[in-house]
C-alpha positions in Angstrom: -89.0 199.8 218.9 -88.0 201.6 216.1 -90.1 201.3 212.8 -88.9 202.7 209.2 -91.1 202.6 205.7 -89.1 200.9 203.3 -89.1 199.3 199.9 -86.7 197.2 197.7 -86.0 198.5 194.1 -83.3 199.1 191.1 -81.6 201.7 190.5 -81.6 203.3 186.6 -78.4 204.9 185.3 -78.5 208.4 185.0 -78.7 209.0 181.2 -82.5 206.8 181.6 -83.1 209.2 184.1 -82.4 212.1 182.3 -84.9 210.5 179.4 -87.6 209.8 181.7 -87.2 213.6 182.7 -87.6 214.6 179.9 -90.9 212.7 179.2 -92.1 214.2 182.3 -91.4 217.6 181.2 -93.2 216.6 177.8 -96.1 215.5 179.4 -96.9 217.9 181.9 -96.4 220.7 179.1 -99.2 218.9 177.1 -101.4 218.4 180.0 -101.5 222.4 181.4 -102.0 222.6 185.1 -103.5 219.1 185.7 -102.7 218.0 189.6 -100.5 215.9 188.7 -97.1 215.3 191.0 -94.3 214.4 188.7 -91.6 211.9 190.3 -88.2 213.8 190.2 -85.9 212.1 188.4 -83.2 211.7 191.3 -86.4 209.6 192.7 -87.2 207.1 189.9 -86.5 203.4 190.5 -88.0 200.1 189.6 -90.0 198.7 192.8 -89.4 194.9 193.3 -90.8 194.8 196.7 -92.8 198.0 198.7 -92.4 196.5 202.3 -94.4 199.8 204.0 -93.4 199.6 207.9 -90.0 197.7 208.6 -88.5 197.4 212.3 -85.2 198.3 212.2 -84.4 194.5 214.0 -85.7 193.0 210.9 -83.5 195.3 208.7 -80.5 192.5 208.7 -83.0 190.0 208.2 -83.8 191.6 204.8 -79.9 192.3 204.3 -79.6 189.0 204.3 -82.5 187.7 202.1 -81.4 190.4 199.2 -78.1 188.9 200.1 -79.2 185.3 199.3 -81.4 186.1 196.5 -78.5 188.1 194.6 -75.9 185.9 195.5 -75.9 183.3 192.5 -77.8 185.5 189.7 -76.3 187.3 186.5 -76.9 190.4 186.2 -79.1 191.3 183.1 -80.2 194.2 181.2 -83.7 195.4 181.5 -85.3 198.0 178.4 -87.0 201.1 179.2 -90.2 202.4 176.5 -93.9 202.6 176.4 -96.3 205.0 178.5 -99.8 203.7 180.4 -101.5 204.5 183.6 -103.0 202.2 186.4 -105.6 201.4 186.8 -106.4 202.5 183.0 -105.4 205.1 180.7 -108.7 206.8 180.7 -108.8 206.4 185.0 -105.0 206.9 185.8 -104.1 207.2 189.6 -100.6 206.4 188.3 -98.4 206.9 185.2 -95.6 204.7 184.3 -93.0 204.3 181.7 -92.6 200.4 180.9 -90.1 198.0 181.9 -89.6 195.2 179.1 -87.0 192.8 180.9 -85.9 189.2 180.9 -87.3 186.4 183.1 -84.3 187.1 185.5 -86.4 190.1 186.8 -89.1 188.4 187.5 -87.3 185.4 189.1 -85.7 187.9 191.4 -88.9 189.7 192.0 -90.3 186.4 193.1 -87.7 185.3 194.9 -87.9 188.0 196.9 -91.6 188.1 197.3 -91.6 184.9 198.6 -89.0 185.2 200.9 -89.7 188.1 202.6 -93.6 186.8 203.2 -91.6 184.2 205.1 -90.8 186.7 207.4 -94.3 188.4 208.0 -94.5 190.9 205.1 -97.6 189.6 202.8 -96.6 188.6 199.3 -98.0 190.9 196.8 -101.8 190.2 195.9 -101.1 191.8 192.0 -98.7 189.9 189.4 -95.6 192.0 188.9 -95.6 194.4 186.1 -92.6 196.3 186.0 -92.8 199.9 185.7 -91.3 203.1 186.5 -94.0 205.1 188.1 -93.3 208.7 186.5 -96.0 210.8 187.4 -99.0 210.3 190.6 -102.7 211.8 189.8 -104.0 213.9 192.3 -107.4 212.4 194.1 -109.2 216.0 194.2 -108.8 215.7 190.1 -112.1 216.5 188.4 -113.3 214.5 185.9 -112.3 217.3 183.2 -108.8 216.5 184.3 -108.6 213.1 184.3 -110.1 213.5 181.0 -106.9 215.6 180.1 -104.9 213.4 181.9 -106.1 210.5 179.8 -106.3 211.9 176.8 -102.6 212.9 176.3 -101.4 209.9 177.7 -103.5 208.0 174.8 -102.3 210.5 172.3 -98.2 210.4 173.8 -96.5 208.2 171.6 -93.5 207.4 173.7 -90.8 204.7 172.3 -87.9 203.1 172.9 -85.8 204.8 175.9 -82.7 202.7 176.1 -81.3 199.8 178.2 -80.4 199.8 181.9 -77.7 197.0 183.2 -79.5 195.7 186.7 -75.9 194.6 188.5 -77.7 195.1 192.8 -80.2 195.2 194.3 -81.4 197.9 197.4 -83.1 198.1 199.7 -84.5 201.8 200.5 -85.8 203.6 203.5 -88.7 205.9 202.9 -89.1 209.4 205.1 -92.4 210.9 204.2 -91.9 214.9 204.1 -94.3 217.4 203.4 -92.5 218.3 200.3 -92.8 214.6 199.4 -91.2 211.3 200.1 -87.3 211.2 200.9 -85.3 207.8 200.0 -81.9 206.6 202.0 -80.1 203.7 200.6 -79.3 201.6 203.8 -78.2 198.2 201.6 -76.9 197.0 198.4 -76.7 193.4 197.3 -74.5 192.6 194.4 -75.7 190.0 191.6 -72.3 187.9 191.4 -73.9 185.0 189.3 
């Protein structure tokens, strides 16, 4: 049996991407030669649903749950701005831009959860908090780093980005490369509210 990594996500337009890009560029400038990986831009998306390992039987399944889900929304516009870190600024494994959106997203998000848990992937222990994850901090950084790290994120004073229409929904397969993760598109469900 076949077996895939795989997550569910938006797609951002490519002017947002081009922002975030730029931010990245910004930051890691400020920051010297931190370990820090950078997410290339081609690679930035806003995760609804990380599913990890998929079997390729159950890939129609989730065709057709992103299918039903997206069926009878709107789509809706979700606004890009902020900057933080989880778990903390001062302790950041990951760096995000923020994600301020409507309570479509998070119905969707939900709706998604839940249905996919029906199906033996475990709903997500954390509430949603929609982010683009920009930037990952290396494990082997020493606490001079992180310092770094932290301090320039507190300091970064990033605003407004712009909006992003959210009109489908996809569902990603995930190759992990020794250059870094590589994502196929396999599906795309349309919001036809």
């Amino acid at each position: 049996m076949s077996v895939i990594r795989a997550f569910i996500a938006v797609d951002l337009p490519p002017d947002l991407k081009a922002r975030l890009a730029e931010i990245c560029d910004q930051l890691s400038t400020e920051m010297g030669k931190v370990p820090v990986r950078w997410v290339p831009p081609e690679k930035m998306h806003l995760t609804l649903k990380f599913l990890g390992d998929v079997s390729m039987n159950n890939v129609n399944v989730i065709q057709d749950i992103l299918k039903g889900e997206a069926v009878d929304r709107e789509p809706f516009a979700i606004s890009l701005g902020g900057l933080g870190a989880f778990p903390k600024v001062r302790q950041p494994r990951v760096i995000w831009v923020g994600v301020e959106a409507p309570p479509e997203l998070e119905s969707l998000q939900r709706g998604i959860d839940k249905q996919t848990a029906r199906v033996g992937y475990p709903p997500d222990r954390r509430p949603f908090s929609p982010h683009i994850t920009v930037g990952r901090v290396s494990r082997n950084a020493s606490p001079a780093e992180v310092r770094v790290i932290g301090d320039t994120l507190n300091d970064a004073n990033v605003g407004y980005l712009g909006v992003a229409r959210v009109q489908s929904v996809h569902l990603y397969r995930s190759d992990l490369q020794p250059g870094g993760a590589v994502y196929h598109r396999l599906f795309t469900a349309e919001l036809e509210g």
